[in-house]
C-alpha positions in Angstrom: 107.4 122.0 61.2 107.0 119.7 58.0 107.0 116.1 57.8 111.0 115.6 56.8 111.7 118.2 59.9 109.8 116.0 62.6 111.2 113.0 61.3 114.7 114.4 61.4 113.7 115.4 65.0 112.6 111.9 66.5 115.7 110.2 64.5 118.4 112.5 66.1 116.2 111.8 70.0 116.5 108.0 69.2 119.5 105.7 70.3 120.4 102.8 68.0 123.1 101.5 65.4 123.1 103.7 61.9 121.2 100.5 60.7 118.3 100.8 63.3 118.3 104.5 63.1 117.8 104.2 58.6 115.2 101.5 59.5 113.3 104.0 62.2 113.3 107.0 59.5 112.0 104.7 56.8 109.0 103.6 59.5 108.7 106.8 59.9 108.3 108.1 56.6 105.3 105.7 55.8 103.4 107.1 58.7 100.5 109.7 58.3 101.1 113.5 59.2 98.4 113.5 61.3 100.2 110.5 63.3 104.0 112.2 63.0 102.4 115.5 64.3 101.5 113.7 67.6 105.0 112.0 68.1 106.3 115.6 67.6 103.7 116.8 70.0 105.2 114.2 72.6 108.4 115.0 72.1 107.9 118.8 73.1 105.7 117.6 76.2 108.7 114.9 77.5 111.2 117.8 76.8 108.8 120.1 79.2 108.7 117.6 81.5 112.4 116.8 82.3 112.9 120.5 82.4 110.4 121.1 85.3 111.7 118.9 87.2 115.3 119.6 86.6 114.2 123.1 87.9 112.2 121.4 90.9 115.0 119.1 91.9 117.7 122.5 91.7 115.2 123.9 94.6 116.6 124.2 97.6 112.8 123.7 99.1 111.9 120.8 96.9 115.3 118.9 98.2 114.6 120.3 102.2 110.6 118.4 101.7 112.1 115.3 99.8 114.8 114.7 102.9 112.6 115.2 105.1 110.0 112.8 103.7 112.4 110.1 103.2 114.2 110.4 106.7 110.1 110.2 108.2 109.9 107.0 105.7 113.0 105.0 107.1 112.0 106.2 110.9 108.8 104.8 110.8 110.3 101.7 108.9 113.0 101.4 111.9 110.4 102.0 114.4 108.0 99.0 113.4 111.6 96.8 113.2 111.9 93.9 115.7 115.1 93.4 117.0 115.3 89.7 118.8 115.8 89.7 122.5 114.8 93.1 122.6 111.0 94.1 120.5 109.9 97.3 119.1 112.1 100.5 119.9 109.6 102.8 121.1 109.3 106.0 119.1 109.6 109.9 121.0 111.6 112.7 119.9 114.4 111.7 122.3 115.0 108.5 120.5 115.1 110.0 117.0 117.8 112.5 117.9 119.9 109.3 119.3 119.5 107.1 116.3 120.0 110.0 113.6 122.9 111.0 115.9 124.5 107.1 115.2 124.8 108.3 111.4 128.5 108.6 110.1 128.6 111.1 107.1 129.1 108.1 104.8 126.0 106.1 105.9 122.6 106.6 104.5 119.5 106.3 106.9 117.3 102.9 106.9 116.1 99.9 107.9 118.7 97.8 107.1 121.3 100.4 107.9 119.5 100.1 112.2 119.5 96.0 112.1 123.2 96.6 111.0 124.7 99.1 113.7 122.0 97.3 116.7 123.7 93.9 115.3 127.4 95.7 115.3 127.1 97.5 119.0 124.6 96.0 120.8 125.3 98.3 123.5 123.7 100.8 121.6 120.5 99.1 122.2 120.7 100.6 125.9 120.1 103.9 124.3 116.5 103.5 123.7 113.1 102.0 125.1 111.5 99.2 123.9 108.7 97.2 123.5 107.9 93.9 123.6 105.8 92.9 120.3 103.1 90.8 120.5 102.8 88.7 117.5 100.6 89.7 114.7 98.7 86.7 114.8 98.2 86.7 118.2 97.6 90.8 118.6 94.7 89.9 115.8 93.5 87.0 117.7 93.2 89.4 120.8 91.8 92.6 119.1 88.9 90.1 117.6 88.0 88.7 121.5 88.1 92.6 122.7 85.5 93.4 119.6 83.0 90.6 120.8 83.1 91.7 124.5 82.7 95.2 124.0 81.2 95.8 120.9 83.0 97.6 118.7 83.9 97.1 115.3 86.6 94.5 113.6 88.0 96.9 111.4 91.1 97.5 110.3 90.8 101.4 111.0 89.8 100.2 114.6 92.7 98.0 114.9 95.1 100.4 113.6 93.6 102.8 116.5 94.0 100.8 119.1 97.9 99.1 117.6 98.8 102.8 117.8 98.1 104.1 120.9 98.9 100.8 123.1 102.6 99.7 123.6 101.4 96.1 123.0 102.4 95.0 126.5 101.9 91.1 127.3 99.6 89.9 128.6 97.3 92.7 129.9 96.6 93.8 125.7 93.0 92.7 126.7 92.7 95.0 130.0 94.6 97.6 128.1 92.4 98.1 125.4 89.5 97.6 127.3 91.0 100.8 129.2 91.2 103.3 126.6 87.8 102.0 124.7 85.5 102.2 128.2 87.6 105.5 129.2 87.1 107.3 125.7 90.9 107.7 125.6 90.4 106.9 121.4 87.3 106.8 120.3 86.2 103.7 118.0 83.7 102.2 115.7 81.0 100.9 116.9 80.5 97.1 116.0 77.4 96.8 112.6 74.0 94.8 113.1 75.7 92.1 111.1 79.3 91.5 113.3 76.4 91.9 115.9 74.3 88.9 114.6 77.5 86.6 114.0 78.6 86.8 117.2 75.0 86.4 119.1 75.0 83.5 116.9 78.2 82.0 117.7 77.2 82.8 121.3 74.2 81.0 120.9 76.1 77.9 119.3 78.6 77.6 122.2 75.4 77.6 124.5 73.8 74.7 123.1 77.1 72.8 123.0 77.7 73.1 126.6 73.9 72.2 127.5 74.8 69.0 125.5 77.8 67.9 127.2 78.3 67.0 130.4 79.2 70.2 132.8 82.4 69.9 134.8 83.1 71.8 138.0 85.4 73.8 136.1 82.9 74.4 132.6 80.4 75.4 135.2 82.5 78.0 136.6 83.6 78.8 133.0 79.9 79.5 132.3 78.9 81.6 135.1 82.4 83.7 134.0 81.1 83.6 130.4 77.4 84.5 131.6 78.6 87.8 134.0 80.9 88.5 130.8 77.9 88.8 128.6 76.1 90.6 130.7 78.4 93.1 131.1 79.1 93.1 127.3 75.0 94.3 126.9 75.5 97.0 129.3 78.7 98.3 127.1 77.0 97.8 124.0 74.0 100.4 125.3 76.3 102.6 126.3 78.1 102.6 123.3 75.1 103.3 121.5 74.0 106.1 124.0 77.6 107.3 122.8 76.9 106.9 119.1 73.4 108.3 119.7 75.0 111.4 121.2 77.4 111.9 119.0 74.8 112.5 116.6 73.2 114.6 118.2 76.5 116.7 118.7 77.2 116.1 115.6 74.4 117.8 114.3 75.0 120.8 115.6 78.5 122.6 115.4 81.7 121.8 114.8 84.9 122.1 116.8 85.9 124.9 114.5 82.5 126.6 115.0 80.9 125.8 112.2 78.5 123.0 111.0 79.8 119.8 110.0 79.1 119.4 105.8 77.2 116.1 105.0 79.5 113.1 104.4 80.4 112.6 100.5 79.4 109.4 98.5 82.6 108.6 98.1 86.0 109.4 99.0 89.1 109.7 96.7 87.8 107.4 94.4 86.4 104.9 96.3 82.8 104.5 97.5 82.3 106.3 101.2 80.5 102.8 102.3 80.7 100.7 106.1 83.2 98.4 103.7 85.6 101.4 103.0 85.7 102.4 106.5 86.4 99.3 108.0 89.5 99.0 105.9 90.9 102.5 105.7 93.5 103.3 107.5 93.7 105.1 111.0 95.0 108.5 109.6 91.8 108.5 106.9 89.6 107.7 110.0 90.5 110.4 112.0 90.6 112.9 109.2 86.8 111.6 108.2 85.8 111.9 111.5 87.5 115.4 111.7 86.2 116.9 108.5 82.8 115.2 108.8 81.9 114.6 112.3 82.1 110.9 114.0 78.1 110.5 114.7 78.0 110.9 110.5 80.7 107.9 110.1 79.2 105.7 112.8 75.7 106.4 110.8 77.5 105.1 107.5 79.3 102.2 109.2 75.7 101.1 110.1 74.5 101.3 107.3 72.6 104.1 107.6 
């Protein structure tokens, strides 16, 4: 295709009044070949491209994947909604069918569309289970006390763990999570060397303040509580390190699969595999690391190590 051929194509492709479209062909006649020969090239690639996916989005398949992945969107949307008076609607199977089956043929499923019919016919509301949700403040407040006493690690992959598997139930969160960590129910990161200095130091701090105060009947009842506490924080931190320890040692050796577990990567989608990634990723790229790579490996890399 020559010069006065391309330019012809990009002019007839482009929107505009006659004056913009004479203005456009004389920019374009001043430009190299080498230059019009890569505006032709994007041209043919663009047209490519809206004709794949005018072929993907006539697939019966493609359409049956994209409904299904934007009904799971708005269900997981509508089950972190709070509805006053009444929390968190828990979520089961059960209580999908019921609010998919509220759907007239002219409504489209979401958020907004669930605060709307709840708001409409509260009697609807009887249809499901809910749960009472603790504020996130508070929940974060809570989760941070939990990772003192027992050790483990103030991550967000932790706390997304733990936010998933409780039903956030006040005020036993505490004793809850304390249940499913000492239980092995989920199985969590283990607190590094530094959280573990910053909080023997904060420990140590609130020690010298109360020897420098005067000691009420009530602060010295607060202090033996605070003292059995501590010790039985050290007995759960060796155990979670005989834990960790033998999870290496498990690790080591075969997989669930039967197979050996490869070494874990550098990094990880583009990011650095470091104890900072993994105390921010999420609980889904937890659980597949510690699937894919064994846990003893991810505890080793959270300290560190």
């Amino acid at each position: 295709m020559n010069r006065s051929e391309i330019i012809d194509l990009v002019v007839i492709r482009s929107s505009g009044t006659p004056g913009e479209l004479r203005k456009l062909r004389q920019e374009l006649s001043e430009k190299p070949t080498e230059e019009l020969e890569e505006i032709h090239h994007q041209i043919l690639r663009a047209a490519e491209s809206a004709e794949i996916r005018a072929r993907v989005d006539a697939d019966p398949e493609h359409q049956r994947l994209r409904d299904e992945t934007l009904r799971e969107y708005h269900l997981a949307q509508i089950f972190r909604t709070v509805i006053p008076g009444r929390g968190v609607p828990v979520r089961n199977q059960a209580s999908e069918t019921i609010i998919l089956s509220w759907l007239n043929l002219d409504e489209v499923l979401s958020r907004d569309w669930f605060i709307k019919v709840i708001q409409g016919t509260p009697a609807l509301a009887n249809q499901l289970t809910w749960k009472k949700q603790i504020p996130e403040t508070e929940l974060r407040q809570k989760f941070a006390v939990v990772c003192r006493q027992l050790q483990i690690a103030q991550s967000e992959g932790n706390f997304s763990l733990v936010r998933d598997r409780l039903s956030e139930t006040w005020p036993h969160y505490i004793e809850e999570v304390r249940h499913v960590v000492e239980s092995g129910i989920i199985s969590l990161s283990s607190a590094t060397q530094e959280e573990i200095d910053k909080w023997s130091a904060e420990a140590h701090e609130e020690h010298v303040d109360f020897l420098i105060k005067p000691a009420s009947p009530g602060d010295l009842r607060q202090a033996a509580s605070t003292e059995f506490g501590q010790r039985r924080a050290q007995a759960q931190q060796q155990e979670a390190q005989r834990q960790v320890q033998a999870a290496i040692a498990r690790d080591s050796g075969i997989s669930p699969i039967g197979e050996p577990f490869p070494p874990l990567p550098e990094t990880w989608q583009g990011q650095k595999l470091d104890a900072a990634f993994i105390k921010i990723c999420s609980a889904d790229t937890q659980r597949l690391l510690q699937k894919r790579f064994g846990s003893g490996a991810l505890n080793r890399r959270l300290q560190g190590n």
